[in-house]
C-alpha positions as CSV (number, residue, x, y, z in Angstrom):
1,X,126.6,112.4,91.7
2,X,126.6,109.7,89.4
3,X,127.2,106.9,92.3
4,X,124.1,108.5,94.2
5,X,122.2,107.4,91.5
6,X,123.6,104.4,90.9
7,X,123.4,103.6,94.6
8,X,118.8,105.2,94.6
9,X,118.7,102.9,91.7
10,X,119.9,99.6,93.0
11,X,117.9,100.0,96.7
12,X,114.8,100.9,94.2
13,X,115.7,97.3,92.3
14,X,116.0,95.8,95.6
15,X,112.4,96.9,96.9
16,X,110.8,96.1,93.7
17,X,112.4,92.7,93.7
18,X,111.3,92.2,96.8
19,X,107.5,93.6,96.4
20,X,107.3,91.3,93.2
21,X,108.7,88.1,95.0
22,X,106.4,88.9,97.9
23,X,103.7,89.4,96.3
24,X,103.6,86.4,93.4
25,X,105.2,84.2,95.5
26,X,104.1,84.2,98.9
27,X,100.5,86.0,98.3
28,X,98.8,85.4,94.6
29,X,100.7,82.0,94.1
30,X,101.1,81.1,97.6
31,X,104.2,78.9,96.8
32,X,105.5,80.3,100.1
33,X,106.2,82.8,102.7
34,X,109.1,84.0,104.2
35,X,109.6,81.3,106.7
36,X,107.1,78.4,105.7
37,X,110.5,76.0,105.3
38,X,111.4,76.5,109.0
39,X,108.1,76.5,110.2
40,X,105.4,74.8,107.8
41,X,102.4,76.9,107.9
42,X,100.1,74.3,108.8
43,X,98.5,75.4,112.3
44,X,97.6,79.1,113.1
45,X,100.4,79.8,115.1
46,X,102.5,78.5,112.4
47,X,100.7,80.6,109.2
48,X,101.0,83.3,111.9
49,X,104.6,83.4,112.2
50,X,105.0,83.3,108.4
51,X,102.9,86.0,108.1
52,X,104.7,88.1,110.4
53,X,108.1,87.1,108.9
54,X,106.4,88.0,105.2
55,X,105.3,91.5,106.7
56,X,108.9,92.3,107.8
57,X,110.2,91.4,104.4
58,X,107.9,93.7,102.9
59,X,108.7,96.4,105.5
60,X,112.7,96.0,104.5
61,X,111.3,96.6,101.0
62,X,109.7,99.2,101.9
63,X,113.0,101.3,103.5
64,X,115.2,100.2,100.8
65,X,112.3,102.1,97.8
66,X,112.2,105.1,100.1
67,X,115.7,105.3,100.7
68,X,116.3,105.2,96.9
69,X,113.9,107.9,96.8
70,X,115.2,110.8,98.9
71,X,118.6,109.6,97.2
72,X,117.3,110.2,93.8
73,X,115.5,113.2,95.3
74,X,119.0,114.7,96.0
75,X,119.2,117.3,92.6
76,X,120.5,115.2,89.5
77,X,118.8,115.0,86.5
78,X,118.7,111.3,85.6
79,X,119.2,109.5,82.2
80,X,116.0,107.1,82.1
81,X,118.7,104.4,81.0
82,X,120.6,104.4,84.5
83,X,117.4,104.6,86.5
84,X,116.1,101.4,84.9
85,X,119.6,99.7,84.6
86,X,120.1,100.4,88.3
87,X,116.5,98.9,89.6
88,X,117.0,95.7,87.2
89,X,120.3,95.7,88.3
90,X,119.1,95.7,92.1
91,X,116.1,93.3,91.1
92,X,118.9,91.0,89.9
93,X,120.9,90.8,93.4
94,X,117.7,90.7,95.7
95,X,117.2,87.6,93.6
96,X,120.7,86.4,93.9
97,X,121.0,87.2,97.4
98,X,117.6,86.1,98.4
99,X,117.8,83.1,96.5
100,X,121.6,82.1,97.7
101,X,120.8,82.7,101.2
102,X,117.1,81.8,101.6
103,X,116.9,79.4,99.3
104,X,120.1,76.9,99.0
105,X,121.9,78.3,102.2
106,X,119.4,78.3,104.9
107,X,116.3,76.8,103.7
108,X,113.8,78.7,104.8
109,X,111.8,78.5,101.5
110,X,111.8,77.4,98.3
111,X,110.2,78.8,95.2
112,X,108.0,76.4,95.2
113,X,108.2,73.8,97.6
114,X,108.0,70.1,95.7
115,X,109.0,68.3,92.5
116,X,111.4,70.0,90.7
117,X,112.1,72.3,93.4
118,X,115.6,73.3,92.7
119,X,114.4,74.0,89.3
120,X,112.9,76.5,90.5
121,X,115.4,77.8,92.8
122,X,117.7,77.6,90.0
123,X,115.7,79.7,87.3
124,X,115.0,82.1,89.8
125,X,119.3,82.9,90.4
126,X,119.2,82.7,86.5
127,X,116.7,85.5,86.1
128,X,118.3,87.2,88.9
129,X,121.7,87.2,87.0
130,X,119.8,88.0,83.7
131,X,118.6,91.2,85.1
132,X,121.7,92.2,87.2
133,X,123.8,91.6,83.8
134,X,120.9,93.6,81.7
135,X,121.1,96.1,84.6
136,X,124.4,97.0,84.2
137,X,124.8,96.9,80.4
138,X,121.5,99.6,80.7
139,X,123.2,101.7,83.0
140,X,126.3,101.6,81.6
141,X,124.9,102.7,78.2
142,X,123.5,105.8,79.9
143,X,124.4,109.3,78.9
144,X,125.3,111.8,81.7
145,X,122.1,114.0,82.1
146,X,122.4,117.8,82.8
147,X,122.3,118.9,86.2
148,X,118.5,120.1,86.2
149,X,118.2,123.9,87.9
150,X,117.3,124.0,91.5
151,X,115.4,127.0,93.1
Protein backbone atom coordinates (compact mmCIF):
# COMPACT_ATOMS: atom_id res chain seq x y z
CA UNK A 1 0.00 0.00 0.00
CA UNK A 2 2.82 2.00 0.70
CA UNK A 3 3.70 2.49 -3.30
CA UNK A 4 -0.05 3.64 -3.68
CA UNK A 5 0.79 6.41 -1.71
CA UNK A 6 3.85 7.03 -2.88
CA UNK A 7 2.55 6.87 -6.42
CA UNK A 8 -1.25 9.66 -4.97
CA UNK A 9 1.58 11.66 -3.66
CA UNK A 10 3.86 12.26 -6.62
CA UNK A 11 0.61 12.89 -9.31
CA UNK A 12 -0.57 15.34 -6.29
CA UNK A 13 3.17 17.10 -6.55
CA UNK A 14 2.86 17.01 -10.23
CA UNK A 15 -0.64 18.94 -10.31
CA UNK A 16 0.44 21.41 -7.74
CA UNK A 17 3.65 22.05 -9.65
CA UNK A 18 1.86 22.54 -12.49
CA UNK A 19 -1.09 24.83 -10.93
CA UNK A 20 1.81 27.00 -9.31
CA UNK A 21 3.88 27.31 -12.61
CA UNK A 22 0.65 28.06 -14.41
CA UNK A 23 -0.59 30.28 -12.46
CA UNK A 24 2.70 32.67 -11.39
CA UNK A 25 4.08 32.19 -14.50
CA UNK A 26 1.87 32.39 -17.28
CA UNK A 27 -1.15 34.34 -15.50
CA UNK A 28 0.01 36.82 -12.38
CA UNK A 29 3.52 37.32 -13.84
CA UNK A 30 2.72 36.79 -17.38
CA UNK A 31 6.39 35.69 -18.18
CA UNK A 32 4.71 33.16 -20.52
CA UNK A 33 2.21 30.65 -21.54
CA UNK A 34 2.48 27.37 -22.66
CA UNK A 35 3.34 28.00 -26.17
CA UNK A 36 4.22 31.81 -26.43
CA UNK A 37 8.09 30.55 -27.68
CA UNK A 38 6.53 28.75 -30.79
CA UNK A 39 3.99 31.15 -31.34
CA UNK A 40 4.63 34.80 -29.83
CA UNK A 41 1.43 35.96 -28.40
CA UNK A 42 1.42 39.04 -30.25
CA UNK A 43 -1.90 38.95 -32.49
CA UNK A 44 -5.26 37.49 -31.23
CA UNK A 45 -4.98 34.34 -32.94
CA UNK A 46 -1.63 33.96 -31.49
CA UNK A 47 -2.60 34.95 -27.55
CA UNK A 48 -5.48 32.53 -28.55
CA UNK A 49 -3.55 29.63 -29.18
CA UNK A 50 -1.44 30.20 -26.02
CA UNK A 51 -4.37 30.38 -24.12
CA UNK A 52 -5.68 27.24 -25.30
CA UNK A 53 -2.36 25.41 -24.96
CA UNK A 54 -2.22 26.98 -21.14
CA UNK A 55 -5.85 25.58 -20.57
CA UNK A 56 -4.79 22.08 -21.53
CA UNK A 57 -1.82 22.23 -19.22
CA UNK A 58 -3.98 23.05 -16.46
CA UNK A 59 -6.54 20.44 -17.55
CA UNK A 60 -3.38 17.65 -17.31
CA UNK A 61 -3.00 19.14 -13.88
CA UNK A 62 -6.12 18.75 -13.13
CA UNK A 63 -6.30 14.62 -13.87
CA UNK A 64 -2.99 14.09 -12.40
CA UNK A 65 -4.54 15.91 -8.48
CA UNK A 66 -7.62 13.82 -8.99
CA UNK A 67 -5.94 10.78 -9.80
CA UNK A 68 -3.77 11.21 -6.71
CA UNK A 69 -6.92 11.58 -4.95
CA UNK A 70 -9.01 8.44 -5.46
CA UNK A 71 -5.44 6.81 -5.02
CA UNK A 72 -5.02 8.15 -1.66
CA UNK A 73 -8.78 7.64 -1.19
CA UNK A 74 -8.01 3.86 -1.55
CA UNK A 75 -8.05 2.92 2.63
CA UNK A 76 -4.39 3.70 4.15
CA UNK A 77 -3.90 5.83 6.76
CA UNK A 78 -1.08 8.14 5.69
CA UNK A 79 2.01 9.52 7.68
CA UNK A 80 1.76 13.48 7.02
CA UNK A 81 5.62 13.08 6.28
CA UNK A 82 5.13 10.79 3.04
CA UNK A 83 2.12 12.85 1.74
CA UNK A 84 4.25 16.08 1.75
CA UNK A 85 7.47 14.24 0.69
CA UNK A 86 5.64 12.71 -2.17
CA UNK A 87 3.91 16.17 -3.59
CA UNK A 88 7.43 18.02 -3.17
CA UNK A 89 8.87 15.19 -4.58
CA UNK A 90 6.35 15.29 -7.67
CA UNK A 91 6.63 19.29 -7.58
CA UNK A 92 10.32 18.61 -8.06
CA UNK A 93 10.03 16.42 -11.40
CA UNK A 94 7.12 18.48 -13.10
CA UNK A 95 9.86 21.14 -12.79
CA UNK A 96 12.60 18.96 -14.02
CA UNK A 97 10.64 17.49 -16.72
CA UNK A 98 8.88 20.64 -17.67
CA UNK A 99 11.82 22.58 -17.60
CA UNK A 100 14.13 19.88 -19.53
CA UNK A 101 11.63 19.36 -22.15
CA UNK A 102 9.89 22.79 -22.49
CA UNK A 103 12.41 24.81 -21.70
CA UNK A 104 16.07 23.73 -23.11
CA UNK A 105 14.69 20.75 -25.36
CA UNK A 106 11.96 22.22 -27.37
CA UNK A 107 11.69 25.74 -26.68
CA UNK A 108 8.45 26.47 -26.33
CA UNK A 109 8.89 28.88 -23.36
CA UNK A 110 11.15 30.17 -21.16
CA UNK A 111 10.74 31.31 -17.61
CA UNK A 112 11.06 34.48 -18.51
CA UNK A 113 11.71 35.27 -21.92
CA UNK A 114 14.96 37.93 -22.08
CA UNK A 115 18.23 38.77 -20.41
CA UNK A 116 19.36 36.27 -18.28
CA UNK A 117 16.93 33.88 -19.56
CA UNK A 118 18.71 30.71 -18.89
CA UNK A 119 19.19 31.92 -15.52
CA UNK A 120 16.05 31.45 -15.02
CA UNK A 121 15.60 28.25 -16.72
CA UNK A 122 18.42 27.10 -14.74
CA UNK A 123 17.10 28.10 -11.07
CA UNK A 124 13.98 26.80 -11.90
CA UNK A 125 15.70 22.73 -12.65
CA UNK A 126 17.61 23.77 -9.33
CA UNK A 127 14.41 24.27 -7.30
CA UNK A 128 12.90 21.45 -9.05
CA UNK A 129 15.87 19.14 -7.82
CA UNK A 130 15.78 20.90 -4.36
CA UNK A 131 12.34 19.75 -3.87
CA UNK A 132 12.47 16.26 -5.46
CA UNK A 133 15.71 15.65 -3.21
CA UNK A 134 13.63 17.26 -0.03
CA UNK A 135 10.80 15.09 -1.23
CA UNK A 136 12.34 12.01 -0.86
CA UNK A 137 14.39 12.56 2.30
CA UNK A 138 10.59 13.59 3.78
CA UNK A 139 9.07 10.59 2.59
CA UNK A 140 11.64 8.41 3.38
CA UNK A 141 11.69 9.67 7.04
CA UNK A 142 8.05 8.67 7.27
CA UNK A 143 6.77 6.17 9.71
CA UNK A 144 4.31 3.48 8.52
CA UNK A 145 0.77 4.69 9.67
CA UNK A 146 -1.88 2.18 10.96
CA UNK A 147 -4.22 0.87 8.56
CA UNK A 148 -7.25 3.28 9.67
CA UNK A 149 -10.78 0.96 10.12
CA UNK A 150 -13.05 0.87 7.23
CA UNK A 151 -16.89 0.34 7.57
Amino acid sequence: MRSVVNRAAVLLGLGFGGFVDGIFAHQILGWHHMLSSWYPPVTPEDLHLNMVGDGLFHLLCLIFVVTGVVLLNRGERLASRMLWGGMAAGWGVFNLVEGTVDHLLLGVHHVRTGPGQLAYDLGFLLLGALLMVIGVLLSRSARPASRRATG
